[in-house]
N, C-alpha and C positions, 0 to 999 in steps of 0.2 A: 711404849710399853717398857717395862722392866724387868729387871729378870734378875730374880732374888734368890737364894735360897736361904735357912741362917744362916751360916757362915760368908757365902760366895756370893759375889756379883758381879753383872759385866753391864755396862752402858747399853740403852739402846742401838739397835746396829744403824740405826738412822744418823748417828753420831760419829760413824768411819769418816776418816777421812778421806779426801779423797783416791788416794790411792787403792784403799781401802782395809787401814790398820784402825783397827777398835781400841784396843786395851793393849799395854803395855807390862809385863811381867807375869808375877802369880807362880804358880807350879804345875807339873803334870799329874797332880791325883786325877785317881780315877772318877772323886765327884764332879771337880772344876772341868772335866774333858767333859763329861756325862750333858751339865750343865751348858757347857759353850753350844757344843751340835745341836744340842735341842733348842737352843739358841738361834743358831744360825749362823753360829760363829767357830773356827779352826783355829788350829795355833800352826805356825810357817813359822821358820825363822832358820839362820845358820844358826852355827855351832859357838861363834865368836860373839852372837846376839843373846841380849836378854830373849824371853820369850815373848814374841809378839801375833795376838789375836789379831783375826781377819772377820772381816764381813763386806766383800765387795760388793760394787755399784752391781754389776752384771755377773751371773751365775752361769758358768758352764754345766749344763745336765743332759740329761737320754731319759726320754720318757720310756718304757719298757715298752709298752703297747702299741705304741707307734714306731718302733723301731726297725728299720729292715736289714739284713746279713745282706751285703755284696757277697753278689752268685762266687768268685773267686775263692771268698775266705769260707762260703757254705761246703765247696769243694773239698777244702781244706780240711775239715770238721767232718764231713763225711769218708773221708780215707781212713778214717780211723789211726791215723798217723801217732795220735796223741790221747794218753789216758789222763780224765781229768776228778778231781777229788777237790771237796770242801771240809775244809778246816779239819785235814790231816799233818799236816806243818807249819801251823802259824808263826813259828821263830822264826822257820826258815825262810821260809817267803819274804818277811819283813826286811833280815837279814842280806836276803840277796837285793832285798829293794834298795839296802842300805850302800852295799858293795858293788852293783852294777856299773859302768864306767855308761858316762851319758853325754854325747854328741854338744859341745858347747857349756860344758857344766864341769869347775875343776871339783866341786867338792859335792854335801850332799848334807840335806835339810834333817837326814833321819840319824838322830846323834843319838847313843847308846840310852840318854835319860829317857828320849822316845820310844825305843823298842823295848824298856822297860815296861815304859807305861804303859803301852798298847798292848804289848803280851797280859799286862794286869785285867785291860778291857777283857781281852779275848778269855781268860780265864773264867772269868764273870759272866762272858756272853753276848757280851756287849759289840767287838769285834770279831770279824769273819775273816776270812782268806779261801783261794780258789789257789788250787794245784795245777801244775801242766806237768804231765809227763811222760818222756821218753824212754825204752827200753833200763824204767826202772831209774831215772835218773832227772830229777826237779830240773827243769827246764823253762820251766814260766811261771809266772801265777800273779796275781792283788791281792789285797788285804783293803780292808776298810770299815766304819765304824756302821754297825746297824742300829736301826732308830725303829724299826718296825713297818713306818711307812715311807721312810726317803733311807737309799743306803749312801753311804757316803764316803766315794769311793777315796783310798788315800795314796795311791802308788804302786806301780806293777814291774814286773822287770822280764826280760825275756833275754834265752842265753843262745835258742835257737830261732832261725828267721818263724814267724806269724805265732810263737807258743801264748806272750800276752796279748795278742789278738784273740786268739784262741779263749783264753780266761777273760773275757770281758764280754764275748758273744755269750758264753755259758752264765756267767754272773746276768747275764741281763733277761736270757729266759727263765734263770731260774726266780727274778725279780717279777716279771710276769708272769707268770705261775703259782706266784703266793701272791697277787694283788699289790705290789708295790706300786707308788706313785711318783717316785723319780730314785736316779741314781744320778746322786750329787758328785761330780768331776770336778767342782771349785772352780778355779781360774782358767780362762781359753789356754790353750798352747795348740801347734799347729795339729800336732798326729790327736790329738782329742777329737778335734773336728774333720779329720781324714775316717776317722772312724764312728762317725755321725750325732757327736756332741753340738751342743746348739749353746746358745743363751740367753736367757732368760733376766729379767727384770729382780735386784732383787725383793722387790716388794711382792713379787709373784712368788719365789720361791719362799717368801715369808708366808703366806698364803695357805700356799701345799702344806708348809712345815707345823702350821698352827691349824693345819684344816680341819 
């Protein structure tokens, strides 16, 4: 299948390589973003790289409904330790997703033309973000692109121990509570699957995504 619009196109994702890089350059408008997710495809890349589109072999996701909270972090979430809000600071969240310092990682994928663009989404609607916070002070949250029925999650940060734990349990009931059908997490990494992300085929996630 292909995937047109007039002006934009991206290969079939059957066409990744195997790493799993589709397409090479393009820009971050709001269409070409719009286009690629409903695609099935993301753009990753440093800051020193052209832009480069994804559509890997294997899809990290969390099906909402089948999801269970470890009794530990439900603990957590019931102390009321933490007040939490959607899309009351989308800059900021993004921002801090940008500046957070991250365990094995000297730099960071979300370069300023990104959190342009994405604030662009989220103006539009098209992107969301989840708050965490502490005595009045932004302390966790994600951000990530919504499609209606896969959200797709893009990076979260947290400044105190469990707050984007916290933002990711919430983002997922509130996913099953409006009938979502997955929350796309993209690529494995360890803490994704510590916190009960799976993988999936992508032909399966093509599946859901065109369902």
């Amino acid at each position: 299948m292909y995937y047109v619009t007039q002006k934009l196109y991206f290969p079939p994702v059957e066409e990744a390589s195997y790493e799993g890089i589709l397409a090479v350059g393009g820009d971050l408008s709001t269409e070409r973003l719009l286009l690629a997710y409903r695609s099935g495809i993301f753009p990753w890349f440093e800051a020193d790289e052209p832009i480069l589109w994804w559509s890997p072999a294997d899809r990290m996701v969390v099906n909402p409904h089948d999801y269970k909270v470890k009794k530990s972090l439900r603990n957590i979430i019931n102390r009321d330790i933490f007040k939490i809000t959607f899309n009351q600071n989308f800059e900021a969240v993004i921002t801090n997703c940008q500046q957070i310092k991250r365990v094995g990682q000297n730099g960071t994928w979300i370069t300023q033309d990104m959190i342009n663009a994405y604030c662009k989404l989220h103006k539009q609607g098209f992107a969301q973000s989840v708050e965490v916070w502490q005595d009045d002070e932004l302390v966790g949250g994600l951000y990530g692109v919504d499609l209606g029925i896969i959200f797709c999650g893009e990076s979260m940060f947290s400044k105190v121990p469990n707050a984007s734990k916290v933002a990711f349990v919430k983002l997922i009931e509130y996913l099953k509570e409006n009938k979502y059908r997955l929350l796309d997490c993209q690529v494995h990494n360890d803490h994704l699957e510590k916190l009960g992300a799976f993988e999936i085929s992508r032909d399966s996630f093509m599946r859901i995504l065109e369902g």
